[in-house]
N, C-alpha and C positions, 0 to 999 in steps of 0.2 A: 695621751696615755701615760701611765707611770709605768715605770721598768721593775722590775724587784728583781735583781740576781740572785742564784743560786750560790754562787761564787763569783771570782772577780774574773772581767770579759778580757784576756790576751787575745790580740790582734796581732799579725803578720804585719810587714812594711805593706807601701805603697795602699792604704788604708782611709776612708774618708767613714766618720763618722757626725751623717749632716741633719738637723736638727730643722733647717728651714722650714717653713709654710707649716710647720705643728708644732703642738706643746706637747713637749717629750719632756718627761723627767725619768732621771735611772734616781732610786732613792729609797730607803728603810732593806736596803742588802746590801754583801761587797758592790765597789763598781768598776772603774776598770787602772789596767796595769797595763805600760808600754813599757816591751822591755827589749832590748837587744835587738831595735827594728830602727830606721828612718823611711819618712817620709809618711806620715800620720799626718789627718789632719781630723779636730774636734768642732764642732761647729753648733750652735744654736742648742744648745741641751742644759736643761736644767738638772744639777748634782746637787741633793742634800740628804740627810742623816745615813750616809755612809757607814757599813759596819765593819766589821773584819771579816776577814774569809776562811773558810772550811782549808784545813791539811790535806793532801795527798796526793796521787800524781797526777798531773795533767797534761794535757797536749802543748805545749808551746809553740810547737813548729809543727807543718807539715811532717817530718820526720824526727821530732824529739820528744821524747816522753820522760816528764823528769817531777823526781819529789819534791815537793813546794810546799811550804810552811803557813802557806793564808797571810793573805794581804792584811794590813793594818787595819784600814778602817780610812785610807784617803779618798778623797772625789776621785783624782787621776795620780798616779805612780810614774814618774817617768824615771826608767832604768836603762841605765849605757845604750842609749837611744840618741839618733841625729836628725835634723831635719821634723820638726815636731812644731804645729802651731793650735794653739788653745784658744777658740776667737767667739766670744757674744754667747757665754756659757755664763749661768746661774752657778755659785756655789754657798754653802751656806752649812753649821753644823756636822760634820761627819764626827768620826771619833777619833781620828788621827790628825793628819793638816788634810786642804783642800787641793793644793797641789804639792809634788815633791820633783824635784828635780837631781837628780842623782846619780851618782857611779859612773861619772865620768860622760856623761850627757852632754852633748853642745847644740851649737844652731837651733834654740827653741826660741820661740813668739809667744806671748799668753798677753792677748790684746782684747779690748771693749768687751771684756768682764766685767760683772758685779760678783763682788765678796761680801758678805756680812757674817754676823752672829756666829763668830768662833775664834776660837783664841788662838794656836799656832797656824797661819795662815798658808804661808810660803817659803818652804824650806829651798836655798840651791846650796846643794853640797853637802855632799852624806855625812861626813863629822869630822874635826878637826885634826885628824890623823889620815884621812883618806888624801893623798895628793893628789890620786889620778884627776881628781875634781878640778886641776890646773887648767885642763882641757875647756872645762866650760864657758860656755858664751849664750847668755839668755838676754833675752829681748821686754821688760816688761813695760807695756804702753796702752795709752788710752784706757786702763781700767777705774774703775768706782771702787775704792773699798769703803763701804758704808758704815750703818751703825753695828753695834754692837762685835768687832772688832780687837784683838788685844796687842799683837804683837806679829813678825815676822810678814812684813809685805815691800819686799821680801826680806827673810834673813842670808847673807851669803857667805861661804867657805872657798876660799883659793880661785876662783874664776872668775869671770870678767859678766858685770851684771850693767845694762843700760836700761835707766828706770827714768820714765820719764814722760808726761804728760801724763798724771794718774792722777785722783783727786781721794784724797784721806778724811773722812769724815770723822772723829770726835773716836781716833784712836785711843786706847787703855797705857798701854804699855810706854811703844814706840812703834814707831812704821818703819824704818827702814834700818837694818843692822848687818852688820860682819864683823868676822873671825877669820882667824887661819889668813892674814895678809888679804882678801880678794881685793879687787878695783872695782869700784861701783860709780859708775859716770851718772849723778841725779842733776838731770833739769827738767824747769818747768812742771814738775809736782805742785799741787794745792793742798795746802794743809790746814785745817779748818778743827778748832779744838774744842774740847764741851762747855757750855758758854758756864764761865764763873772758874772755869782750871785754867793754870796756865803750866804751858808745856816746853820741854826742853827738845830742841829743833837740831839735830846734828848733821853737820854739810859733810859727807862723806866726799873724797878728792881720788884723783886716779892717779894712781903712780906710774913711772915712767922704769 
């Protein structure tokens, strides 16, 4: 089936959204926003052309009703959220990035994904004034990012990112970048370039 939202899907904690034994795609609507929850889990779903979302108020909580501005246009939003793992999900074209990891967010997984065809891929770290983003600790493994590709897989701001075991296909830009001091522990990455380019390879180090 395909999904088409209305607006973008807020989930409470303790939350599984599982994709197995069918083809499910959410895609050509907002999709979805984790925000101020732990323990989400995404699973088997295909996310693409992702749009922005509708203004106005919404339910966020069982008991909060609050004015929201409409999501960007990402696959998945993760907002001051803990305990969050993103596993064997399709993303591809939205209008914003595919995933965002953000405002202080820690304890995330985003494993045996496929990425393609789009250009800001993976933001961690809301922008290089936010500190609280110190807190983060994201997990990126086992993913494909394939063709059509440009940049930010992931980009990271002040937190601690372990990227490793991912294979980069015939990236644009670059694949793997940070600001704002983070520590990014990369190993065992495959980087594979567009035959006839040659590319500049940067070994990001962990500080101590």
């Amino acid at each position: 089936m395909v999904i088409t939202l209305q607006n973008e899907l807020i989930m409470n904690s303790y939350k599984t959204i599982d994709g197995r034994g069918a083809k499910v795609e959410i895609a050509y609507g907002p999709c979805i926003t984790i925000q101020g929850v732990s323990h989400v889990i995404i699973h088997g779903i295909s996310f693409h052309d992702c749009r922005t979302g509708k203004s106005g108020r919404v339910i966020s909580t069982p008991t909060h009703v609050g004015q929201r501005q409409g999501s960007d246009g990402d696959a998945i939003a993760i907002f001051a959220s803990s305990n969050v793992w993103i596993d064997h999900c399709y993303l591809a074209r939205c209008t914003d990035g595919l995933i965002d990891v953000i405002h202080a967010s820690t304890s995330v997984t985003v494993s045996n994904n496929y990425f393609s065809q789009h250009d800001k891929v993976m933001l961690l770290g809301h922008n290089d004034g936010y500190t609280a983003d110190k807190v983060m600790k994201v997990t990126v493994a086992f993913n494909r990012f394939g063709s059509g590709l440009i940049e930010r897989m992931p980009r990271v701001r002040f937190g601690y990112a372990h990227v490793a075991n991912n294979r980069y296909d015939e990236w644009q830009m670059y694949a793997i970048g940070g600001s704002a001091n983070p520590t990014i522990f990369s190993e065992g990455n495959y980087f594979i370039a567009r035959s006839g380019n040659y590319k500049e390879v940067y070994i990001p180090y962990a500080e101590s």
